[in-house]
C-alpha positions in Angstrom: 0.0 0.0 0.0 1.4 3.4 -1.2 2.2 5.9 1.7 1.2 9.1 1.4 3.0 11.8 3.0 -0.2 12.8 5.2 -0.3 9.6 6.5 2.1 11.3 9.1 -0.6 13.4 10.5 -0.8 12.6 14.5 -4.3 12.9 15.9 -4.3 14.0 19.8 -7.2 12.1 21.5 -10.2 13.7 23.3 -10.1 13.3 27.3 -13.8 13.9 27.0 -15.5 10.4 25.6 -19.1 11.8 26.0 -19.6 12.8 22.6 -19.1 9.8 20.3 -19.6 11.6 17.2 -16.1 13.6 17.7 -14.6 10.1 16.4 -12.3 10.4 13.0 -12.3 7.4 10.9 -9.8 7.1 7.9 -10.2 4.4 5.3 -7.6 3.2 3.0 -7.1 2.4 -0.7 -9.8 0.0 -2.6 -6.5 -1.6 -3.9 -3.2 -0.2 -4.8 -4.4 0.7 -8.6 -7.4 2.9 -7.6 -5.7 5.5 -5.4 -8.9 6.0 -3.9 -9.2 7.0 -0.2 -12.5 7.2 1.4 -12.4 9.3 4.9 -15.1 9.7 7.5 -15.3 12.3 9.7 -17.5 13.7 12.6 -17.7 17.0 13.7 -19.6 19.6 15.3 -22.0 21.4 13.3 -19.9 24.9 14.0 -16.8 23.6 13.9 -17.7 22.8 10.3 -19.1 25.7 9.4 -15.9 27.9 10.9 -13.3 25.7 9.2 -14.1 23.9 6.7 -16.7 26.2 4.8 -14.8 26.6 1.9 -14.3 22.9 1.1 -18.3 22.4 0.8 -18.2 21.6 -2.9 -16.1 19.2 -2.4 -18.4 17.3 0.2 -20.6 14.9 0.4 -23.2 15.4 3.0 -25.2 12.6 4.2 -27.9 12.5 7.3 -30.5 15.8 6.4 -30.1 19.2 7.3 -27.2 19.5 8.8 -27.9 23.3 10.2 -30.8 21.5 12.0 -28.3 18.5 13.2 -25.8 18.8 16.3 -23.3 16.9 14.6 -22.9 15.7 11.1 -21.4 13.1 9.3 -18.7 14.5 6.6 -17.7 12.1 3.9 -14.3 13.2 1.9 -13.9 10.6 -1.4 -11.5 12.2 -3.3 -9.2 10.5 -6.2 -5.7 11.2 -6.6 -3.9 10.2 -10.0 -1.1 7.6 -10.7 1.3 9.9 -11.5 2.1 14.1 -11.7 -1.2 15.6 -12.4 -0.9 18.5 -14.9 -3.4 20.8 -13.6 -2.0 20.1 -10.3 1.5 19.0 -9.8 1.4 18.4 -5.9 -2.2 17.2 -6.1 -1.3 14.8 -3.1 -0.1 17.9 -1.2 -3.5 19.3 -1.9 -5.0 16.5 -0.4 -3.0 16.6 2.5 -3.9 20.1 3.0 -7.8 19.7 2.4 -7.3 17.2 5.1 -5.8 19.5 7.3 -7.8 22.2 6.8 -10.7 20.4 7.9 -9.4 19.0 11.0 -6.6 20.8 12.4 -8.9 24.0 14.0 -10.3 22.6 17.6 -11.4 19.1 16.6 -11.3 16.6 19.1 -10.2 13.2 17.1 -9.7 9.7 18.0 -9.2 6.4 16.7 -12.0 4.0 15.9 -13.9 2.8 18.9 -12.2 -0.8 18.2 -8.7 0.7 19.4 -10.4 3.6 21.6 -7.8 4.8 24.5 -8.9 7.6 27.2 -6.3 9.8 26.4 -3.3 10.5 24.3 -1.7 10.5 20.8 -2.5 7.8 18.3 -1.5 7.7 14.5 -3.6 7.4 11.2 -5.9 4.4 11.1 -6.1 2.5 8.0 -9.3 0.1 7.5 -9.1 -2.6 4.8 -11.6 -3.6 2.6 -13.1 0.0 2.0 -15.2 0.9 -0.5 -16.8 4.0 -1.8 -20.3 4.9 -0.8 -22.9 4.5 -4.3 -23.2 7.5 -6.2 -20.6 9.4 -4.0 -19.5 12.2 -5.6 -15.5 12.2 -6.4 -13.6 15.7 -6.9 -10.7 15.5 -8.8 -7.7 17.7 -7.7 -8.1 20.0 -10.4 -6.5 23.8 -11.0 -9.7 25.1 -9.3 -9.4 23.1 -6.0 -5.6 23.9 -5.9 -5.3 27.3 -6.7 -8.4 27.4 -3.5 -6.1 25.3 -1.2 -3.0 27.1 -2.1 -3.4 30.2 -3.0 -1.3 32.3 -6.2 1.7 33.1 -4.7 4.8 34.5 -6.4 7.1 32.7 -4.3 6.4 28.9 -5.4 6.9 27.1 -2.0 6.3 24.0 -3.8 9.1 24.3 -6.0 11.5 24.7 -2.9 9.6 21.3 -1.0 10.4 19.8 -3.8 13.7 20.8 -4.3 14.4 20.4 -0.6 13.2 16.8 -0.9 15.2 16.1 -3.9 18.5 16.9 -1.9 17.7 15.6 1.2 19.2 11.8 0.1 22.0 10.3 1.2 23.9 8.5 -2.2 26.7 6.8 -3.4 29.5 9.2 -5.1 29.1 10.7 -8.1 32.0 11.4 -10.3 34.1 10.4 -7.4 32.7 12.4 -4.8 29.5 13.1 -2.7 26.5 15.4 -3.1 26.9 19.0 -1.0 24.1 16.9 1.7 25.7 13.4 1.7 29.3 15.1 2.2 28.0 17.2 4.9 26.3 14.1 6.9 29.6 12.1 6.0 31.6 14.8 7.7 29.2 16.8 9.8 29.7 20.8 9.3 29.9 21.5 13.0 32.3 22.7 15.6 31.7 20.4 18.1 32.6 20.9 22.0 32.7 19.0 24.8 32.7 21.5 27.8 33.7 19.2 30.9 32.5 20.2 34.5 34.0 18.3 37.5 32.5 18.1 41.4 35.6 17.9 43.5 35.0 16.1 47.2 36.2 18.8 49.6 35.5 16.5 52.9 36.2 12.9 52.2 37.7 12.0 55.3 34.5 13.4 57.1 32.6 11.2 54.8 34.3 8.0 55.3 34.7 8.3 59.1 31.8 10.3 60.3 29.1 9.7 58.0 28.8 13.2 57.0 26.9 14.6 54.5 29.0 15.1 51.0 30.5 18.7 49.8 31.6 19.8 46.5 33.1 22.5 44.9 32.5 22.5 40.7 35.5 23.8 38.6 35.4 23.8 34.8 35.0 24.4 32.1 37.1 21.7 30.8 37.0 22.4 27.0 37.8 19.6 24.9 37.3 19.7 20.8 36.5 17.0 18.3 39.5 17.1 16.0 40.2 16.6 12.7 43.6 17.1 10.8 43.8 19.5 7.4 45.9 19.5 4.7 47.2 22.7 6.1 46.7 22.8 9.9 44.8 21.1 13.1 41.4 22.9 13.3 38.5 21.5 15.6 35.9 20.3 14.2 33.7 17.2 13.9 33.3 13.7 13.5 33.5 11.6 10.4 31.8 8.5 9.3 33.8 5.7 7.5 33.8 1.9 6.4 30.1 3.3 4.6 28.8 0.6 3.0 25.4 1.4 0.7 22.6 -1.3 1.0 19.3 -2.2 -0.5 19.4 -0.2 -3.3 21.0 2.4 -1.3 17.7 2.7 0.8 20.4 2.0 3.7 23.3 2.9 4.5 26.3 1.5 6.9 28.7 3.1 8.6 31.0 3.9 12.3 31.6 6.8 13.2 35.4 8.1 13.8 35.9 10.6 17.4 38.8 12.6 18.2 39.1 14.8 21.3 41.9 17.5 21.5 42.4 19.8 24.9 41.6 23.6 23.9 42.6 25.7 26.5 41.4 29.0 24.6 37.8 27.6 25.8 38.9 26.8 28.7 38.4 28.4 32.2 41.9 30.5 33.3 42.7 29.1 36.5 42.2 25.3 34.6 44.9 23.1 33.3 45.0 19.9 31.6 46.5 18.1 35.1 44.5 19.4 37.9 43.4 16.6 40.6 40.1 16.2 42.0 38.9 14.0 44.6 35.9 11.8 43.5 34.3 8.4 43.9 36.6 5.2 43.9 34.5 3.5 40.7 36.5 0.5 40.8 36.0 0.8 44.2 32.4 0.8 44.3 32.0 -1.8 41.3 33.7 -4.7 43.6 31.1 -3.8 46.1 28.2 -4.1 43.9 29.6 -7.8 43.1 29.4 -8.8 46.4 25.8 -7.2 46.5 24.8 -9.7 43.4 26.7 -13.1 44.2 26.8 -13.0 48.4 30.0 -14.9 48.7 30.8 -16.2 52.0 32.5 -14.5 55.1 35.7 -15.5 54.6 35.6 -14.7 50.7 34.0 -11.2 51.9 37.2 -10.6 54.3 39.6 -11.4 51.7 38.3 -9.2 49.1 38.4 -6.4 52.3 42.0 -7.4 53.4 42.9 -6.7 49.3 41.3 -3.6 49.3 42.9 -2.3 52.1 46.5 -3.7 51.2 46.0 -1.7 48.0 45.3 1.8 49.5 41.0 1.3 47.8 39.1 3.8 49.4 35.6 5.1 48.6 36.9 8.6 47.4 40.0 8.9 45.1 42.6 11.9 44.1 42.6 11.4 40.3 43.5 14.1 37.2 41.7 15.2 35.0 43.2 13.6 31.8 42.8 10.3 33.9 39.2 11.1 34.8 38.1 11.6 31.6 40.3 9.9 28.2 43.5 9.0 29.4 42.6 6.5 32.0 44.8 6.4 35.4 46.4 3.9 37.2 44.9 2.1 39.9 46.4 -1.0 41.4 43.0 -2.8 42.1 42.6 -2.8 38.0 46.0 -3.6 37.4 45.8 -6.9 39.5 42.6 -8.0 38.5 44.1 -8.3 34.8 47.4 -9.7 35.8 48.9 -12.8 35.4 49.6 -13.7 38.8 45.0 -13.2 39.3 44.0 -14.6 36.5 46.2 -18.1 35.8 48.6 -18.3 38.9 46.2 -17.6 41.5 43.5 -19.6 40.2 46.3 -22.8 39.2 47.6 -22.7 42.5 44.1 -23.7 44.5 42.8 -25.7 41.0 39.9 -23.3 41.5 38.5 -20.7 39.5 38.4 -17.0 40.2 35.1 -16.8 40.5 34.9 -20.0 42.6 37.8 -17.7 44.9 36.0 -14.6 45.2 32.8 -15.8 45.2 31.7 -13.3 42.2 33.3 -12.7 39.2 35.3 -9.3 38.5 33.8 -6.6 37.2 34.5 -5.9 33.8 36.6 -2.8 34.0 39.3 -2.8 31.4 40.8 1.0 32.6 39.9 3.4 35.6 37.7 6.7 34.1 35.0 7.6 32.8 35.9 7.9 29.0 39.6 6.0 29.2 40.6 4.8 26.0 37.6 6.3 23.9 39.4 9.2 22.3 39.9 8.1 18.7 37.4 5.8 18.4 33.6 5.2 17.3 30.5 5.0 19.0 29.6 1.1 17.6 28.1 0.8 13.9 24.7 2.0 12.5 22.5 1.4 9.9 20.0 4.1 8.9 17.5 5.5 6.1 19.0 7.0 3.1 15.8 8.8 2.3 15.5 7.3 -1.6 12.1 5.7 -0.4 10.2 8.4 1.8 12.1 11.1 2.3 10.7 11.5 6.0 12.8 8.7 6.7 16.0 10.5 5.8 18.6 9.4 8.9 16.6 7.2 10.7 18.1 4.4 12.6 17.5 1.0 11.1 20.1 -0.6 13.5 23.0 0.3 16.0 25.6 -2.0 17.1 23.3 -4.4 15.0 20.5 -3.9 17.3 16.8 -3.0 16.5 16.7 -1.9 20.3 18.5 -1.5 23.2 18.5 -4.9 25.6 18.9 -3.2 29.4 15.9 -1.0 29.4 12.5 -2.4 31.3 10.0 -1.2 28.3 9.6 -1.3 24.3 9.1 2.7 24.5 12.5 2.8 26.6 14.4 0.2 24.0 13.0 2.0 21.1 16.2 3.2 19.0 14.3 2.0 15.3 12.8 5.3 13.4 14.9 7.5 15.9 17.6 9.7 14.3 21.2 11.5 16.4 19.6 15.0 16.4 22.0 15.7 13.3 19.7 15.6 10.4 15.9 15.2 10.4 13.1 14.6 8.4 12.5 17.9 6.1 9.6 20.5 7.1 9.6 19.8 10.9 6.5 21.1 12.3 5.9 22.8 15.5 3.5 19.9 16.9 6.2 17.1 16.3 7.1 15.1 19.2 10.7 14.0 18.2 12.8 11.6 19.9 16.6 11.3 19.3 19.1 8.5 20.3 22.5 9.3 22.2 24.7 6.8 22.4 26.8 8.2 25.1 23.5 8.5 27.6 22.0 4.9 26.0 18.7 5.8 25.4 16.4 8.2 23.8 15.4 11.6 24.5 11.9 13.6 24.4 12.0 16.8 22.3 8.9 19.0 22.3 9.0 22.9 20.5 9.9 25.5 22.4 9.5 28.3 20.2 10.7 29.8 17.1 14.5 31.7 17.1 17.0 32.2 13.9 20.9 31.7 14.1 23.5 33.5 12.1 20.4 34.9 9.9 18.8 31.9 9.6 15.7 31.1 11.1 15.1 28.2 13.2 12.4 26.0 15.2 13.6 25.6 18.9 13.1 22.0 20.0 14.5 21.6 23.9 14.6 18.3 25.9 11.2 17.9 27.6 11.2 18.1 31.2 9.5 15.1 31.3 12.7 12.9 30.0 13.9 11.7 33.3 10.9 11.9 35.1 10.3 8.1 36.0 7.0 8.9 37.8 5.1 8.5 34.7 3.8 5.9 33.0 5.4 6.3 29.4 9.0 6.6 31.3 8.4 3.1 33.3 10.9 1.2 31.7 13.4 4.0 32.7 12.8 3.5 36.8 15.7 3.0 38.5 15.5 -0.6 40.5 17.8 0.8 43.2 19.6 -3.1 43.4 21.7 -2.1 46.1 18.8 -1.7 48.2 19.5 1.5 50.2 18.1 4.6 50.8 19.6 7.4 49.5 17.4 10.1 50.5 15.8 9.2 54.0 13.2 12.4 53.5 11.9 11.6 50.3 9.5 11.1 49.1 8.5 11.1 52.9 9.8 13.3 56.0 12.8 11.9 58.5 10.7 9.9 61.0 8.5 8.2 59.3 7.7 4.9 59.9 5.2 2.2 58.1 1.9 1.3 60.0 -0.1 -1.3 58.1 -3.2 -1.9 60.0 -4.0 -4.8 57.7 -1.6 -6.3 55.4 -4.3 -8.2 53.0 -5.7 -4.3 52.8 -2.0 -3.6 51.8 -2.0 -6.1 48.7 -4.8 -3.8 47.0 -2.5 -0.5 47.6 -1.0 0.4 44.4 2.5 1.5 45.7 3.3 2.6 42.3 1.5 5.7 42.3 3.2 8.5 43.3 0.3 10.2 45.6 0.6 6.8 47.4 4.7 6.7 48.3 3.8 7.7 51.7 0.7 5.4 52.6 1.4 2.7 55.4 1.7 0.2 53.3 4.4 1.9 50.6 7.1 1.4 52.9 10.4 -0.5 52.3 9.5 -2.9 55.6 6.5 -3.6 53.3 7.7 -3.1 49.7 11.1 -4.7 50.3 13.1 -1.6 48.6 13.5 1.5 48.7 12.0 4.2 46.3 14.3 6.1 43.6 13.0 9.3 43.0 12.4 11.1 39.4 15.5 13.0 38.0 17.6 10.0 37.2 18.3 6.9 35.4 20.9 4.2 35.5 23.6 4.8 33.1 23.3 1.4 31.7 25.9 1.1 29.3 29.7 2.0 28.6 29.2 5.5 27.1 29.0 5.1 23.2 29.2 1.1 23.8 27.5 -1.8 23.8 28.3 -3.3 26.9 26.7 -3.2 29.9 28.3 -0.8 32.8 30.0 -2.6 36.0 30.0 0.6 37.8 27.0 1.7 40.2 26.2 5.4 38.0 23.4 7.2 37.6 22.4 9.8 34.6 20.6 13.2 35.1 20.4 17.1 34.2 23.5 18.6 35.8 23.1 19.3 39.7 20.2 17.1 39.8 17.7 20.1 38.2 14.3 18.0 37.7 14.6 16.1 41.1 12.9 16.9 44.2 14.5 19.2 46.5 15.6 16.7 48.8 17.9 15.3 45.8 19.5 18.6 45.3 20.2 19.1 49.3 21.7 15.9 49.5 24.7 17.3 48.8 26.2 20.6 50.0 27.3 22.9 47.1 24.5 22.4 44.3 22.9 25.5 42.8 20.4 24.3 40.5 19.4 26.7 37.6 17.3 25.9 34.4 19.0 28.3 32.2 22.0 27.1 32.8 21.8 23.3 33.6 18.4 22.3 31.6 19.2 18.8 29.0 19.6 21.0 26.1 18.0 21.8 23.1 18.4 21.0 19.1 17.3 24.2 17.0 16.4 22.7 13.4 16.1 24.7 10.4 12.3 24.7 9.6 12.9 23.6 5.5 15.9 21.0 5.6 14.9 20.1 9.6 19.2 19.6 9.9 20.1 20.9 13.4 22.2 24.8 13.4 22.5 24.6 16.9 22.6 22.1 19.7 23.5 22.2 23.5 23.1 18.9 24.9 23.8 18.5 28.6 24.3 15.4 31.0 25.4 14.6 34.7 27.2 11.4 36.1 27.1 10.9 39.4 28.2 7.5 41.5 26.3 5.8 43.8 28.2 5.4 47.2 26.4 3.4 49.9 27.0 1.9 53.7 28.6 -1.3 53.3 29.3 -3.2 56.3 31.5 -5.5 54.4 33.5 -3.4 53.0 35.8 -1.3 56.1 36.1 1.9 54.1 32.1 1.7 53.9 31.7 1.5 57.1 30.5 4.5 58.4 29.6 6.3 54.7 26.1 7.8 54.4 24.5 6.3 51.4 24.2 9.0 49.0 24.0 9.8 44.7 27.4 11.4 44.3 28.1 14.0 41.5 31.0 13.6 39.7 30.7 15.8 36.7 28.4 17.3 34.1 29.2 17.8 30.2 27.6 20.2 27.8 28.0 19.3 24.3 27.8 22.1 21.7 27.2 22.3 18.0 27.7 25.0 15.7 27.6 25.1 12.6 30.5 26.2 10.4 30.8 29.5 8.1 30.3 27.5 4.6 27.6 25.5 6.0 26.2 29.0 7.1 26.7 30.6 3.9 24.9 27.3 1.8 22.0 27.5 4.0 21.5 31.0 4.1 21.7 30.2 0.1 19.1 27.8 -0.2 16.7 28.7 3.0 16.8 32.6 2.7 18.5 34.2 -0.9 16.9 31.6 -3.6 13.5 32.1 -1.8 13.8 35.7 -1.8 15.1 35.7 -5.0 12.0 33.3 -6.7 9.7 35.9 -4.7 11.3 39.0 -6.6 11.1 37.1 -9.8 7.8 36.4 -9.1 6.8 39.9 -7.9 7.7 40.9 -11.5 6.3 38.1 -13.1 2.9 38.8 -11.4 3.5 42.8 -11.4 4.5 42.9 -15.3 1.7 41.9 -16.7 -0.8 44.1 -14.3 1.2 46.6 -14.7 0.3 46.1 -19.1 -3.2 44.9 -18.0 -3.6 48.5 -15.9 -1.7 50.8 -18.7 -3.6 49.3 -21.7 -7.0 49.6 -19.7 -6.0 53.6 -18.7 -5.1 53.6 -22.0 -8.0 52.2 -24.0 -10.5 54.5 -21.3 -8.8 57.6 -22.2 -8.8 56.9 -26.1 -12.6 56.1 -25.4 -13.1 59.6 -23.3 -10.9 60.7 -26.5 -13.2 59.3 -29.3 -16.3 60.4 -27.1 -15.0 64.0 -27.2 -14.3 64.2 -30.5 -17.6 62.7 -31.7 -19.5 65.4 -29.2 -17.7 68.1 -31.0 -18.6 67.1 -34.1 -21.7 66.5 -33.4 -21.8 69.8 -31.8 -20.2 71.5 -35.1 -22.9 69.2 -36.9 -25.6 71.4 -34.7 -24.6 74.4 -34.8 -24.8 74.6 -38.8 -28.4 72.7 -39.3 -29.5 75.6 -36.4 -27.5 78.8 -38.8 -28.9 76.9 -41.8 -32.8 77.1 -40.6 -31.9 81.2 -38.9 -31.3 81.6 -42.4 -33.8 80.4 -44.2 -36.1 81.3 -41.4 
């Protein structure tokens, strides 16, 4: 079945079911030959009247009267042709926008009462086996019907749609090299930075002995550049894709993409240098106690894996650089002997046990301490998306990454979803302001939420501002379930959320408790919501498990968490958990991606992330001792896009000088021959008043001597 480009068109369901008649019910083709599309709609008799009022002749009205009717039934059969109509050559955007027309002013639509939901957005439904009413009435998308729908215009907005959609495809070179888009998406046109911010622990000894509550002290900005090498100097710029590989006809495409991070201290903050030390949480530290968390080995196993740790100087809070925090990697001896020969093969030889069997849990898989060690230089696994060549809406969207149709460590299809999604780069052409986009970062795992903000320009160029919904790490609703942190180490973080210090569970009837839904948030603090009852503790909204190595598929060994930067969309008690934290939407919000409204390619992007390590009371462990269990901060990143001057200057091209360009042609055009029309009609009245004059004169003349002639013969 053919697609047709309105076939996108979302429909947001009606809260209020009372009125049935406000159902929408779409019907599709007879059979792929006829093109014929039969819809049936319900609307309010004024609703009608104020929207779609100059669409009647092309409507078939059945039921009476309708201005004596509260509702009416509206019945749209309209034929589109095979192939380019003449009179109309974007007869299917026509249709598209009678469609829209009719229901996109205050119409409450839903799907057919088969698939009938209370609330929320639903897509297009197609009904097999439709045919058209007898002796309904079929309008043809003639010159009439679209000169109504779009209007003359001298700027030909069709001729840039379909220009735009011509060059939005990604292809194979040409002549040995790639079309102005495909080059650009091979080697993006951005200056990309990575600005670092790092929490340094200014009381870690109070921590460890006395329990007290963490403080921190944020330096940065870091600024670190992707790189890439010129013929004639180092200049920072962007990524590049490689080992492409074209597919299916080149409907898909294969590729990795290539990172390189430099140091640029121009973008950096004064007082900052590449080697400054902070003091943050021990990850390897933390990962060996999450083991033992999962595998319960015995006593004596527990006591030798403490004994090690203390041998080797392991505490819960560590003096590392920066390089080493973030893609250098630094030493740390717990690392080093877990790969060495003598813990791998000697130890294990010596007692004809394995190491697992020894420890009583295997090690974490930690090749190098850091956050990003080792991933400067590399790629972010392999995708597969859209080319475009067979609906150009689907220009960049993921087919596969790391040869995945979804991601494996998230609790829901919605949180898996990675299929359709695109990297915020490029997007499908002629975003609209009602979208609800989604993009996939591979560096965070998972997808992100993006809803329009509100309408801005950039260098010139104007630009739709689509930010991060607030609602992306909010794990309190329903569509975000499979993001809800499990909290697997089974303590509690935040003692006064989401109820006040004191308070204790008081179940007056535990079979009353099994019909308590502890999953809704108004219900955290009932009697029976309690971890006595529940048997965990509650994580509250503002994080997510990192899940994955950053970029990688492989599942994380360390206990970190993801969120906006100082914990901005978590309650209150989050943020206080740690002394130092200053909170500020402007400055800390997830970021936006401002896409240029024709092309829908992003010209500016902040993207922003924390990761902080979870550092609990262990009583296993010595240095955990006395720790309060708390979500530790250990540093935020913003990543910036901007686009560079030539990818500027061939935007501002195509998006703002041809248009204004076709307009002016087309004021002349259109003015030229009114201008004629007006002259030669001035023209022709004045030669009338002309010919008018001269025939009353004559005439007069003619007058005046018959009147002499009878004086005289009177």
């Amino acid at each position: 079945m053919e697609r047709f480009p309105c076939q996108q068109f979302s429909l947001q369901a009606d809260s209020d079911r009372s009125v049935s008649q406000r159902n929408v019910f779409y019907r599709s083709p007879v059979d792929s030959s006829a093109k014929s599309w039969l819809f049936f709609v319900y609307l309010r008799k004024e609703t009608f009247i104020d929207v779609c009022s100059k669409t009647e002749e092309d409507i078939v009205f059945n039921g009476g009267d309708v201005n004596n009717k509260e509702s009416l039934e509206l019945q749209i059969y309209v034929y589109v042709e095979e192939a380019v109509d003449d009179h109309c050559p974007a007869c299917q955007k026509c249709f598209c926008t009678l469609i829209t027309t009719c229901l996109s002013h205050n119409l409450h639509k839903a799907p057919p009462k088969s698939t009938l939901r209370p609330s929320g957005t639903v897509s297009i439904v197609s009904l097999q086996d439709a045919s058209p009413p007898e002796g309904a009435r079929c309008p043809r998308f003639s010159r009439p019907l679209c000169r109504r729908l779009n209007p003359p215009n001298p700027f030909s907005s069709g001729y840039i749609s379909l220009s735009c959609s011509t060059k939005l495809l990604l292809a194979p070179k040409s002549g040995g090299e790639y079309s102005t888009i495909t080059g650009y998406w091979q080697k993006l046109p951005d200056l990309n930075h990575f600005d670092f911010y790092l929490f340094n622990i200014t009381n870690p000894d109070e921590i460890e002995y006395l329990g007290a509550k963490p403080s921190v002290l944020e330096y940065g900005p870091y600024s670190f550049s992707e790189l890439l090498k010129s013929s004639f100097k180092v200049v920072s710029e962007t990524e590049y894709k490689y080992h492409i590989d074209w597919k299916d006809d080149n409907k898909e495409v294969y590729f990795r993409n290539n990172k390189m991070f430099v140091f640029d201290q121009e973008r950096t903050c004064k007082t900052c240098s590449y080697d400054d030390m902070f003091m943050l949480p021990n990850v390897v530290y933390m990962a060996v106690s999450l083991q033992q968390k999962k595998y319960r080995p015995t006593k004596l196993q527990k006591l030798l894996v403490d004994a090690s740790c203390i041998a080797m100087g392991e505490y819960p809070y560590k003096l590392v650089s920066l390089h080493g925090i973030l893609f250098d990697g630094y030493p740390d001896p717990m690392v080093d002997i877990m790969h060495s020969r003598f813990f791998t093969q000697d130890l294990p030889n010596f007692f004809n046990k394995s190491l697992e069997q020894l420890l009583g849990f295997p090690l974490p898989n930690i090749q190098y301490a850091g956050y990003f060690a080792h991933y400067n230089n590399t790629s972010d696994e392999d995708y597969v998306v859209k080319t475009g060549k067979t609906f150009v809406d689907e220009f960049n969207h993921i087919v596969t990454w790391a040869n995945m149709t979804k991601l494996p460590w998230w609790g829901d299809d919605n949180a898996n979803r990675i299929v359709g999604l695109t990297d915020g780069s490029f997007n499908k052409p002629y975003p609209k302001k009602t979208d609800k986009l989604h993009i996939f970062r591979s560096y965070a795992c998972r997808n992100f939420p993006l809803v329009f903000d509100k309408e801005t320009s950039v260098k010139g160029i104007a630009g739709y501002k689509f930010k991060i919904s607030e609602e992306a790490y909010n794990t309190q609703l329903s569509i975000n379930a499979g993001l809800k942190p499990k909290n697997t180490y089974h303590k509690n973080f935040f003692s006064n959320w989401p109820c006040q210090d004191g308070y204790k569970a008081q179940p007056s009837n535990l079979s009353v408790c099994a019909q308590v839904d502890c999953g809704n948030p108004e219900l955290y603090c009932h009697g029976c919501c309690s971890p006595e009852i529940m048997g965990n503790y509650l994580m509250p909204p503002g994080i997510v498990d990192l899940k994955c190595f950053p970029g990688k598929n492989e599942i994380l060994a360390i206990p970190a968490v993801l969120s906006p930067p100082h914990f901005l969309e978590s309650p209150s008690q989050v943020q206080e958990s740690i002394i130092g934290l200053n909170p500020d939407r402007d400055t800390h919000h997830s970021g936006y991606f401002t896409l240029q409204p024709m092309t829908g390619n992003a010209i500016d992007v902040k993207f922003r992330m924390q990761v902080a390590i979870s550092v609990w009371n262990d009583l296993d462990i010595s240095g955990l001792n006395h720790v309060r269990s708390s979500v530790v901060p250990a540093l935020w990143v913003e990543v910036s896009a901007d686009p560079a001057d030539y990818a500027i200057d061939y935007l501002y091209t195509y998006t703002v000088v041809i248009p204004k360009v076709i307009l002016g042609v087309g004021i002349c055009f259109t003015a030229i021959p009114i201008l004629v029309g007006t002259a030669y009609t001035v023209w022709r009245y004045k030669r009338r008043q002309m010919m008018e004059k001269v025939q009353l004169e004559s005439f007069r003349r003619t007058v005046n001597r018959t009147s002499n002639a009878d004086l005289r013969t009177f």
